[in-house]
N, CA, C, O and CB atoms as a CASP TS submission, in Angstrom:
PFRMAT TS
TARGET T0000
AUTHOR 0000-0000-0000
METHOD Language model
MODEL 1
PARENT N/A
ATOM      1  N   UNK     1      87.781-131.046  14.620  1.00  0.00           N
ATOM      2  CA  UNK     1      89.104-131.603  14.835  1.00  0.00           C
ATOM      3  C   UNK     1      89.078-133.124  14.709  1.00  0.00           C
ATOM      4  O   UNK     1      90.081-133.728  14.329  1.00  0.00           O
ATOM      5  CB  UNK     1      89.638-131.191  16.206  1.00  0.00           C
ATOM      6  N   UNK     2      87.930-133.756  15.027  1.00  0.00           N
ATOM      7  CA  UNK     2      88.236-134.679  15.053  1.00  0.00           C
ATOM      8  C   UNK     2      87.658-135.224  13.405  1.00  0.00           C
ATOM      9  O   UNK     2      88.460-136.143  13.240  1.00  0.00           O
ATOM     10  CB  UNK     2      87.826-135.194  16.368  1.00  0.00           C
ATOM     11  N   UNK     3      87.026-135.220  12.482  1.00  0.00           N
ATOM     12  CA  UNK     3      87.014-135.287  11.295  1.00  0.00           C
ATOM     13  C   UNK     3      88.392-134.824  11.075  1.00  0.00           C
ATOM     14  O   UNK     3      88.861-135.873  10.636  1.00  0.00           O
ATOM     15  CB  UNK     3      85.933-134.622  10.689  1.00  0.00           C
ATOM     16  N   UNK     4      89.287-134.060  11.072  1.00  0.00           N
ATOM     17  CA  UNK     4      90.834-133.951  10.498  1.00  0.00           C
ATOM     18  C   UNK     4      91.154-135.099  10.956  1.00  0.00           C
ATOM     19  O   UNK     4      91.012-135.917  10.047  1.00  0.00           O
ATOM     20  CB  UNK     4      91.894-132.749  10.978  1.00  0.00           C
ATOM     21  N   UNK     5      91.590-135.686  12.095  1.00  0.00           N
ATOM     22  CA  UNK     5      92.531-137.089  12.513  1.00  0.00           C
ATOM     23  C   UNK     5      92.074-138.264  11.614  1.00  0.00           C
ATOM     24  O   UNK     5      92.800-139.000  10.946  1.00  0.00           O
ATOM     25  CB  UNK     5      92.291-137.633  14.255  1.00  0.00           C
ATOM     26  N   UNK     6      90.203-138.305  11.773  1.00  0.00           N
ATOM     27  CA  UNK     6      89.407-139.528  10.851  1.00  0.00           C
ATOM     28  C   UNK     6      90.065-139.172   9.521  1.00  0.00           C
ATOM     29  O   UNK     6      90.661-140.173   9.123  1.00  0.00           O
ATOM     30  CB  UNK     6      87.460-139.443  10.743  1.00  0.00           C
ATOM     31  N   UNK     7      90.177-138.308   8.804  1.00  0.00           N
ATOM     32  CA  UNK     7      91.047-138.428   7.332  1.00  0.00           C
ATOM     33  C   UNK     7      92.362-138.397   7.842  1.00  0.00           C
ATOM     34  O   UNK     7      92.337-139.566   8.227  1.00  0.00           O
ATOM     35  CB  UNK     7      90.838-137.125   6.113  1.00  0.00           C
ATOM     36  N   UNK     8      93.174-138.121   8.069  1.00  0.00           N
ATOM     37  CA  UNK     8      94.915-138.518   8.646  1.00  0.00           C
ATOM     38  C   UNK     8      94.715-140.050   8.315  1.00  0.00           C
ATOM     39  O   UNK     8      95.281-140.741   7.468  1.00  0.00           O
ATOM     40  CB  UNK     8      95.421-138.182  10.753  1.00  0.00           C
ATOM     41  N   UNK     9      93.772-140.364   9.207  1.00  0.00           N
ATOM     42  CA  UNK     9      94.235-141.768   9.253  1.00  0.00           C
ATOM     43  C   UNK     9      93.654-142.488   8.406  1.00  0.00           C
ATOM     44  O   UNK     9      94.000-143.654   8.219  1.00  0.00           O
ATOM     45  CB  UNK     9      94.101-142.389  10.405  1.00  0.00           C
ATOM     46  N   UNK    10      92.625-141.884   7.720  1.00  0.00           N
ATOM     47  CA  UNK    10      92.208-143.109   6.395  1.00  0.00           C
ATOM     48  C   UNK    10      93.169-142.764   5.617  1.00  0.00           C
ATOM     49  O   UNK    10      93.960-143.686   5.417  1.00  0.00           O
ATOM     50  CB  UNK    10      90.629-143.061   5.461  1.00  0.00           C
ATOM     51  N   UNK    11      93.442-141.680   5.036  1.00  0.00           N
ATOM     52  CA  UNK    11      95.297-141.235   4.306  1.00  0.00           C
ATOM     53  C   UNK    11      95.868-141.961   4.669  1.00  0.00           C
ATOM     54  O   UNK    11      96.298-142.633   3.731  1.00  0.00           O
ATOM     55  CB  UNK    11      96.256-139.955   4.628  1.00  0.00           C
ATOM     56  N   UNK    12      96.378-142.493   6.094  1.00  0.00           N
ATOM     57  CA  UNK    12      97.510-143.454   6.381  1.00  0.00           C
ATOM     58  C   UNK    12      97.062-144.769   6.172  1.00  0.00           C
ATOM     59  O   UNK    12      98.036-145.469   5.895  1.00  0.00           O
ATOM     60  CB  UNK    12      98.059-143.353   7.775  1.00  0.00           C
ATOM     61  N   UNK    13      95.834-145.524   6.186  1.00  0.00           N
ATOM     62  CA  UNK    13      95.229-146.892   6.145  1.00  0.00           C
ATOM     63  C   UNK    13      95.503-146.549   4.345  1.00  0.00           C
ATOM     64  O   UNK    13      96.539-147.040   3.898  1.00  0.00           O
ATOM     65  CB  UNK    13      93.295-147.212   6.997  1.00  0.00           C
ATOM     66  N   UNK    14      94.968-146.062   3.743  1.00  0.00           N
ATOM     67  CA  UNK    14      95.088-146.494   2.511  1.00  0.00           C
ATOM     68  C   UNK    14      96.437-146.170   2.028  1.00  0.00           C
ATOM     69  O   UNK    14      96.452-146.608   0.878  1.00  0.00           O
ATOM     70  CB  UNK    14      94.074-145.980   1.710  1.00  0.00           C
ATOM     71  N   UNK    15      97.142-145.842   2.187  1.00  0.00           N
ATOM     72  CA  UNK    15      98.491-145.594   1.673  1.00  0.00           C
ATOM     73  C   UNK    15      99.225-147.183   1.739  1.00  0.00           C
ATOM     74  O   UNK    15      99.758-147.966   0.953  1.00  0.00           O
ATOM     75  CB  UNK    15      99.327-144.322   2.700  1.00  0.00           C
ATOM     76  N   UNK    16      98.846-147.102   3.376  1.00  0.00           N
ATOM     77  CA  UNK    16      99.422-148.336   3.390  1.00  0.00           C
ATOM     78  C   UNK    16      99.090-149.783   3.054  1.00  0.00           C
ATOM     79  O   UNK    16      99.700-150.817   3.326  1.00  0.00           O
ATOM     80  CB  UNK    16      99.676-148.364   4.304  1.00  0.00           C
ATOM     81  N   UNK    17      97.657-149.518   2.213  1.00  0.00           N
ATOM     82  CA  UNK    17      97.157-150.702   1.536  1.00  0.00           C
ATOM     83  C   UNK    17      97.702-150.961   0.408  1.00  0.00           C
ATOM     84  O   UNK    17      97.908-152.096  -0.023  1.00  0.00           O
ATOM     85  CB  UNK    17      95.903-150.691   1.309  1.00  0.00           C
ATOM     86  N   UNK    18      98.045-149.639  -0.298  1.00  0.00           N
ATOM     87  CA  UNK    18      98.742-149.386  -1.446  1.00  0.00           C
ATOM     88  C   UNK    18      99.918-150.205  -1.567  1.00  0.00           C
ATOM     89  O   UNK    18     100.052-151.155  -2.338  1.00  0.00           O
ATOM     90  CB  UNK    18      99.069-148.062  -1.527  1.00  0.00           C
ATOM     91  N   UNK    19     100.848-149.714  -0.655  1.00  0.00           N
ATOM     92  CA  UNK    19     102.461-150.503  -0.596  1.00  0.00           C
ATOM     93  C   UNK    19     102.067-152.049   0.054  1.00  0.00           C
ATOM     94  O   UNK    19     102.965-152.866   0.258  1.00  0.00           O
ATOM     95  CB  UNK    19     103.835-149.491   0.721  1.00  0.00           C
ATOM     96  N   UNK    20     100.741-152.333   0.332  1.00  0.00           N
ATOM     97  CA  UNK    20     101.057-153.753   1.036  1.00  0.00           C
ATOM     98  C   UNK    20     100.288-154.472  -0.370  1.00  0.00           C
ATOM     99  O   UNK    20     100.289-155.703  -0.344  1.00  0.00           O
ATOM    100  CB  UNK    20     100.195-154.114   2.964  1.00  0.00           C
ATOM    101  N   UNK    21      99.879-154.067  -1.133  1.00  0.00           N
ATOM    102  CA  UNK    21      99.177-154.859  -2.475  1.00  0.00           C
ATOM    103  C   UNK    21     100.015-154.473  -3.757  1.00  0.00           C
ATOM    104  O   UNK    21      99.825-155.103  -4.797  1.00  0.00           O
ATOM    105  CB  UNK    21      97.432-154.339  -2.773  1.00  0.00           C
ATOM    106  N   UNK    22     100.726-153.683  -3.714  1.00  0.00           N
ATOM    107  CA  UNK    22     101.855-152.985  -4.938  1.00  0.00           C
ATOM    108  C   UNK    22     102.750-153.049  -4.600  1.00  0.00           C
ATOM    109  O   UNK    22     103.286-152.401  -5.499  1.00  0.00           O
ATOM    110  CB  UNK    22     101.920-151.693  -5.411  1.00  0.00           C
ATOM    111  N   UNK    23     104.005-153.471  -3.589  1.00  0.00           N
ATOM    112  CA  UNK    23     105.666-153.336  -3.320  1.00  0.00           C
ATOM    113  C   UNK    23     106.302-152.917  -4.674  1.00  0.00           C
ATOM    114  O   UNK    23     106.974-151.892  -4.792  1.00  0.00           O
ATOM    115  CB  UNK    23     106.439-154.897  -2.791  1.00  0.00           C
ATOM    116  N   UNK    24     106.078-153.663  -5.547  1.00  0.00           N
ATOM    117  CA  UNK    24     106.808-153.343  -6.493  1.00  0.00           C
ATOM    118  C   UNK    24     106.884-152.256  -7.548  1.00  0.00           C
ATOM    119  O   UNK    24     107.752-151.661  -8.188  1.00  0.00           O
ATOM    120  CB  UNK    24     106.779-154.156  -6.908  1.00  0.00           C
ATOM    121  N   UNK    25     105.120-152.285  -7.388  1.00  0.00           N
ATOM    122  CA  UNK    25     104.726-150.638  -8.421  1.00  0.00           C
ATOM    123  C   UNK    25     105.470-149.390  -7.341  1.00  0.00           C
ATOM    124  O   UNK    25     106.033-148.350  -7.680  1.00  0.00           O
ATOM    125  CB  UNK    25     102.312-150.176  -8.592  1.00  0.00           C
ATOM    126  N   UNK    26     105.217-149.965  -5.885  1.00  0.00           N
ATOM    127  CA  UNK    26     105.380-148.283  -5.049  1.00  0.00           C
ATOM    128  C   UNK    26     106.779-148.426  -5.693  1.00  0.00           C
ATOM    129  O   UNK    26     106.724-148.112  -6.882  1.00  0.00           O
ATOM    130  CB  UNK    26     105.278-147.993  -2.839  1.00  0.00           C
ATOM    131  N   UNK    27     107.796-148.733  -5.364  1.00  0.00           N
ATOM    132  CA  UNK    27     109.234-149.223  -5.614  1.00  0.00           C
ATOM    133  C   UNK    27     109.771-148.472  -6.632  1.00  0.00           C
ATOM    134  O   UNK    27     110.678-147.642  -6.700  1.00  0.00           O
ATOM    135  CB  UNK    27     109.360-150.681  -5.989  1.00  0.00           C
ATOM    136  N   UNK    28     109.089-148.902  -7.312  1.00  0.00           N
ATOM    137  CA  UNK    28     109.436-147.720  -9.039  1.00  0.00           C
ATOM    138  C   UNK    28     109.151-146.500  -8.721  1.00  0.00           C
ATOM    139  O   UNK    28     110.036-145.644  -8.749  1.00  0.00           O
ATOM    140  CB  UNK    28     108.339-147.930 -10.635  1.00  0.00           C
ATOM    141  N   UNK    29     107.816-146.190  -8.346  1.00  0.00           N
ATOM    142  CA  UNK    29     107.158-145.148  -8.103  1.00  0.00           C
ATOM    143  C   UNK    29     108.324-143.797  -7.532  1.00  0.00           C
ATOM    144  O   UNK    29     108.495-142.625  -7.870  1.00  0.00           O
ATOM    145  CB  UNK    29     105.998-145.671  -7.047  1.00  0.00           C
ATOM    146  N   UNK    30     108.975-144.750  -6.474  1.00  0.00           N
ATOM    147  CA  UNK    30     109.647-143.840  -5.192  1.00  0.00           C
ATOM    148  C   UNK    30     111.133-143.795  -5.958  1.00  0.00           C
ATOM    149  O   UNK    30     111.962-142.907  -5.761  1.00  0.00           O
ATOM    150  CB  UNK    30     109.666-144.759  -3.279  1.00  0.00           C
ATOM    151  N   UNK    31     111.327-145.035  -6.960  1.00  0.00           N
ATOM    152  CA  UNK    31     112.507-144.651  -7.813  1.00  0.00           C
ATOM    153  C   UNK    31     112.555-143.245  -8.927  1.00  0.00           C
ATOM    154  O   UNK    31     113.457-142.471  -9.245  1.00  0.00           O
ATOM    155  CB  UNK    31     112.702-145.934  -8.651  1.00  0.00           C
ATOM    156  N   UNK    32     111.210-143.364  -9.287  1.00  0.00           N
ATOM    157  CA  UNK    32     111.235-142.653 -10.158  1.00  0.00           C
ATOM    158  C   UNK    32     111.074-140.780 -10.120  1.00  0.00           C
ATOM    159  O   UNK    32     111.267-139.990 -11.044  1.00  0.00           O
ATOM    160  CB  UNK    32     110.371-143.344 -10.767  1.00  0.00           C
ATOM    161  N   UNK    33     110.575-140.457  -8.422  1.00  0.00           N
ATOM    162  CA  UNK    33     110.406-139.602  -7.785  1.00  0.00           C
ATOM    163  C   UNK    33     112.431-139.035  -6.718  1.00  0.00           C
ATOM    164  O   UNK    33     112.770-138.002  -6.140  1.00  0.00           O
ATOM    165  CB  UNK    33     108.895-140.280  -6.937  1.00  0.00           C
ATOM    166  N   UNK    34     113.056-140.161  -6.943  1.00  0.00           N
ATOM    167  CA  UNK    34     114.242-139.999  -7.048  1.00  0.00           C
ATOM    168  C   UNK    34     114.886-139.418  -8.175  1.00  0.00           C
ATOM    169  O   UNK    34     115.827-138.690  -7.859  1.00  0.00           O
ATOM    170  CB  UNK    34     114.638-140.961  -6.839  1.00  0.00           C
ATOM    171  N   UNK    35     114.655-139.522  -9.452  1.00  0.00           N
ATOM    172  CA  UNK    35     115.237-139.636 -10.013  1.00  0.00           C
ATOM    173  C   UNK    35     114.385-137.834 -10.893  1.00  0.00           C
ATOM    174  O   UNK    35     114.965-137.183 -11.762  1.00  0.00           O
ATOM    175  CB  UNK    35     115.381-141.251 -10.411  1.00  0.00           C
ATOM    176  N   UNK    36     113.176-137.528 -10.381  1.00  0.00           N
ATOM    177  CA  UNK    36     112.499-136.353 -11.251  1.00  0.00           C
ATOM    178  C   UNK    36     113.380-135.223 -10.395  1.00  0.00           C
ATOM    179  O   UNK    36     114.090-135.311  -9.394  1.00  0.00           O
ATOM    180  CB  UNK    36     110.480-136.187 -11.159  1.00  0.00           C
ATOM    181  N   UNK    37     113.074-134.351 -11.087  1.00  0.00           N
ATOM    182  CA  UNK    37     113.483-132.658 -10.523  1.00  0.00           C
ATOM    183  C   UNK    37     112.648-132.157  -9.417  1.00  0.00           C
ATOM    184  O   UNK    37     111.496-132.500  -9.150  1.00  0.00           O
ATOM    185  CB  UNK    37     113.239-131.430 -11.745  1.00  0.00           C
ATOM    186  N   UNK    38     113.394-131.294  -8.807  1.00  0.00           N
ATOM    187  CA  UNK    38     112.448-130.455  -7.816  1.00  0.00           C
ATOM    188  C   UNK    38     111.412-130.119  -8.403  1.00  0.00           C
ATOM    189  O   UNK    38     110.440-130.813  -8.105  1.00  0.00           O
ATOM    190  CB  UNK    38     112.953-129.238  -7.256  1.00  0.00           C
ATOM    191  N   UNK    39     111.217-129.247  -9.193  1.00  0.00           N
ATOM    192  CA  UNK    39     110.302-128.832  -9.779  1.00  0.00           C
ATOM    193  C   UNK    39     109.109-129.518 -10.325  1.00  0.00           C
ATOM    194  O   UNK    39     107.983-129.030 -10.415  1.00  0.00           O
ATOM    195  CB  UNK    39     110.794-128.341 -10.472  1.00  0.00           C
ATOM    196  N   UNK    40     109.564-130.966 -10.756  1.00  0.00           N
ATOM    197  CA  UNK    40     108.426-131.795 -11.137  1.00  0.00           C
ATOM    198  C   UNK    40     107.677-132.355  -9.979  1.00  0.00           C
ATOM    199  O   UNK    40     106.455-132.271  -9.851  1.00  0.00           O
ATOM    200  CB  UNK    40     108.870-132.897 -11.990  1.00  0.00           C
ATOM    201  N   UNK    41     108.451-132.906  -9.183  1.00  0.00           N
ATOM    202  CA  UNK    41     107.680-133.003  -7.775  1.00  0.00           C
ATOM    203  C   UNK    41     107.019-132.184  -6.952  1.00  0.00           C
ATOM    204  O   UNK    41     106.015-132.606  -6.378  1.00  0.00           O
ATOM    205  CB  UNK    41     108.317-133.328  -7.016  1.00  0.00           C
ATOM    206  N   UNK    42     107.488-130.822  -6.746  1.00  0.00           N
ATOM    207  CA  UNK    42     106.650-129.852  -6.530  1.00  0.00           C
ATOM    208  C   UNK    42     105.523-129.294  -7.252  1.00  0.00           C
ATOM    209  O   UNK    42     104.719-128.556  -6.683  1.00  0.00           O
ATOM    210  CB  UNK    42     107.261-129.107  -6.382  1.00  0.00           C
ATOM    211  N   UNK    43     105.434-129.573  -8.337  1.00  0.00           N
ATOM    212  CA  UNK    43     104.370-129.409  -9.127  1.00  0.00           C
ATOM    213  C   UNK    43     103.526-130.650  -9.435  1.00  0.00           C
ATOM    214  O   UNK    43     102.400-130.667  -9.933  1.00  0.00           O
ATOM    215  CB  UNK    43     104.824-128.842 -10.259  1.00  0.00           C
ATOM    216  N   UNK    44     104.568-132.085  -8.895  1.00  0.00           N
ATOM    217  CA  UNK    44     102.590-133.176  -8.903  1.00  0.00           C
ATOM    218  C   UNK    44     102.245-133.016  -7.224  1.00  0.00           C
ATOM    219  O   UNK    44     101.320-133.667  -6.737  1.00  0.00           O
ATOM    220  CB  UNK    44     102.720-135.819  -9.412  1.00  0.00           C
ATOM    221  N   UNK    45     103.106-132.057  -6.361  1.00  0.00           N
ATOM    222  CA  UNK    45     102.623-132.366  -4.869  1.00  0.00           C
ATOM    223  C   UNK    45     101.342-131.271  -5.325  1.00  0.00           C
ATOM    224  O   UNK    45     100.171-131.567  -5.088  1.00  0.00           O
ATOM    225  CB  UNK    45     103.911-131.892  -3.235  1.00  0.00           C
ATOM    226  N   UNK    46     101.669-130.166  -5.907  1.00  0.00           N
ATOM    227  CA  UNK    46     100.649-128.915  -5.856  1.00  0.00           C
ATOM    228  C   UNK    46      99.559-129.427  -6.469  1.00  0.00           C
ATOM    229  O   UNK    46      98.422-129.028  -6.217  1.00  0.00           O
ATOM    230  CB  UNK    46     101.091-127.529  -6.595  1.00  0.00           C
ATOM    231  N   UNK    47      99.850-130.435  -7.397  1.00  0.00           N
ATOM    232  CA  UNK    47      98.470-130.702  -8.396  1.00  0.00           C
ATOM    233  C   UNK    47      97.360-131.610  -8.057  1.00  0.00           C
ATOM    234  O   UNK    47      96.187-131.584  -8.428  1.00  0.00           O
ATOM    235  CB  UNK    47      98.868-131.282  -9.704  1.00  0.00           C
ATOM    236  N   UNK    48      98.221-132.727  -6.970  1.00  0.00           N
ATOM    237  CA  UNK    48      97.811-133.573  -5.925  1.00  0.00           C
ATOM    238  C   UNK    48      96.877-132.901  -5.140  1.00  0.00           C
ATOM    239  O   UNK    48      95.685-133.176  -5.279  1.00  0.00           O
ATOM    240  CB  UNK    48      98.879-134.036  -5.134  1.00  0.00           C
ATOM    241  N   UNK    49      97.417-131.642  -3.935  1.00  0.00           N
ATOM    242  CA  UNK    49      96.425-130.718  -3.383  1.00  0.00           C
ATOM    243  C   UNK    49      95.328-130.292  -3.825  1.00  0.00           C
ATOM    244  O   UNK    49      94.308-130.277  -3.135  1.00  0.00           O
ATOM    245  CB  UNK    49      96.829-129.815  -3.176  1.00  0.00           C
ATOM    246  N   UNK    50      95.400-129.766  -5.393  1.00  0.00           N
ATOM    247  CA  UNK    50      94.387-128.883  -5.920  1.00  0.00           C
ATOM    248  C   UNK    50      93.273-129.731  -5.947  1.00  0.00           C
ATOM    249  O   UNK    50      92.111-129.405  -5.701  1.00  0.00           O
ATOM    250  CB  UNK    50      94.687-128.248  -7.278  1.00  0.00           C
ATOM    251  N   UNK    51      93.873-131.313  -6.394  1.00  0.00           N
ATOM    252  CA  UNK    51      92.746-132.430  -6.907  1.00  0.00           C
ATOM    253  C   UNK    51      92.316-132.718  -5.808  1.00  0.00           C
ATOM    254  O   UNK    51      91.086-132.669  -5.818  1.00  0.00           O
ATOM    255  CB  UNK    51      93.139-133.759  -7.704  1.00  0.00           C
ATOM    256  N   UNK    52      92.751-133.017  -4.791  1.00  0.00           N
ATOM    257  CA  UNK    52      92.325-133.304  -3.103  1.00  0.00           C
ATOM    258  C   UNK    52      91.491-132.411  -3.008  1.00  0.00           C
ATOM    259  O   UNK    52      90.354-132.753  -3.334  1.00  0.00           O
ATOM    260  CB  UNK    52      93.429-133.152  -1.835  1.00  0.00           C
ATOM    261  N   UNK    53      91.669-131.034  -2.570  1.00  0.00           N
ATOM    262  CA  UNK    53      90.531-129.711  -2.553  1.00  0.00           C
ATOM    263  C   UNK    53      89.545-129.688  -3.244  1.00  0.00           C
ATOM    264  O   UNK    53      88.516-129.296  -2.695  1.00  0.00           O
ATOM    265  CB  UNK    53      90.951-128.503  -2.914  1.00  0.00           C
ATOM    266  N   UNK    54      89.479-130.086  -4.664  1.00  0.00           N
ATOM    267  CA  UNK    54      88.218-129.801  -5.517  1.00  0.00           C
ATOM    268  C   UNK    54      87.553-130.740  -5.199  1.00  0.00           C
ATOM    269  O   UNK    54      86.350-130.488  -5.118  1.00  0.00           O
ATOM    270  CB  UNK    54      88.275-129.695  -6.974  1.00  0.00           C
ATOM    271  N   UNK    55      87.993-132.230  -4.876  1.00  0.00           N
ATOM    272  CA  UNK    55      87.372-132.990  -4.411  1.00  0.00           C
ATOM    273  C   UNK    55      85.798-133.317  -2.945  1.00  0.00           C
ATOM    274  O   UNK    55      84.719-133.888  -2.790  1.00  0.00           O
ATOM    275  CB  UNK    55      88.430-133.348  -4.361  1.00  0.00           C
ATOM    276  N   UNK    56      86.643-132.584  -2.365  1.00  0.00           N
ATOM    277  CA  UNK    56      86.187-132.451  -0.906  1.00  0.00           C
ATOM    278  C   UNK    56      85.204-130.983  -1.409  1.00  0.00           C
ATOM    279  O   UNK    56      84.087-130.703  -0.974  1.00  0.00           O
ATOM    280  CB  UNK    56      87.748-132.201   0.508  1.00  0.00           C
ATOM    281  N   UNK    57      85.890-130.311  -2.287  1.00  0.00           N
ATOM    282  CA  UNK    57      84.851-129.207  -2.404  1.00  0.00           C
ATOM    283  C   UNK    57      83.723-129.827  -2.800  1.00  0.00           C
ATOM    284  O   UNK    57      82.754-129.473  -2.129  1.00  0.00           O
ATOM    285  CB  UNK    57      85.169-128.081  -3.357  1.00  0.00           C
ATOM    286  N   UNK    58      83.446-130.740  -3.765  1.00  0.00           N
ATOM    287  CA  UNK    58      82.205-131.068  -4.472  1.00  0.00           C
ATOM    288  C   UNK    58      81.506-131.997  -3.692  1.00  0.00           C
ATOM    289  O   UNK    58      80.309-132.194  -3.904  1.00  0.00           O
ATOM    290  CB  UNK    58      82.409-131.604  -5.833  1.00  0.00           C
ATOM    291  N   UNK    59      82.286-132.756  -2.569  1.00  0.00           N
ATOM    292  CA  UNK    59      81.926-133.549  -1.687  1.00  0.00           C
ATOM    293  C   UNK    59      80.879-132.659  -0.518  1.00  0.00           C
ATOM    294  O   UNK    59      79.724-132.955  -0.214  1.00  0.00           O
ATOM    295  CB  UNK    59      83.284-134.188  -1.147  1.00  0.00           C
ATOM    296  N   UNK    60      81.251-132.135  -0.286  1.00  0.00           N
ATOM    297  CA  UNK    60      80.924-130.888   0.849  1.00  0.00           C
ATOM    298  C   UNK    60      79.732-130.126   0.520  1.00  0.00           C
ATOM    299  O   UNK    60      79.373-129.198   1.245  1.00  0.00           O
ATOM    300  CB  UNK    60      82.126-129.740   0.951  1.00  0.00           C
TER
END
């Protein structure tokens, strides 16, 4: 359990390194995720996961 929270929160530290060194790339980013279909977003969230999982698989 506590390895789950230690990644939560490096997920949240780097995210938020992201938007504090990019404002303007995230900006588009979150425009442009406005502006896609359900379907496309649901399919880079799923593809996001898969790449996360295989990751940690080969890590592991």
């Amino acid at each position: 359990m506590k390895e789950l929270l230690l990644a939560l929160c490096l997920a949240i530290v780097l995210e938020g390194m992201i938007y504090a060194l990019f404002p303007n790339g995230m900006r588009r980013l979150l425009q442009a995720f406005l502006e896609a279909s359900e379907t496309t977003i649901r399919v880079t969230g799923l593809g996001a996961a898969a790449v996360g999982l295989g990751l940690i698989w080969l890590i592991r």
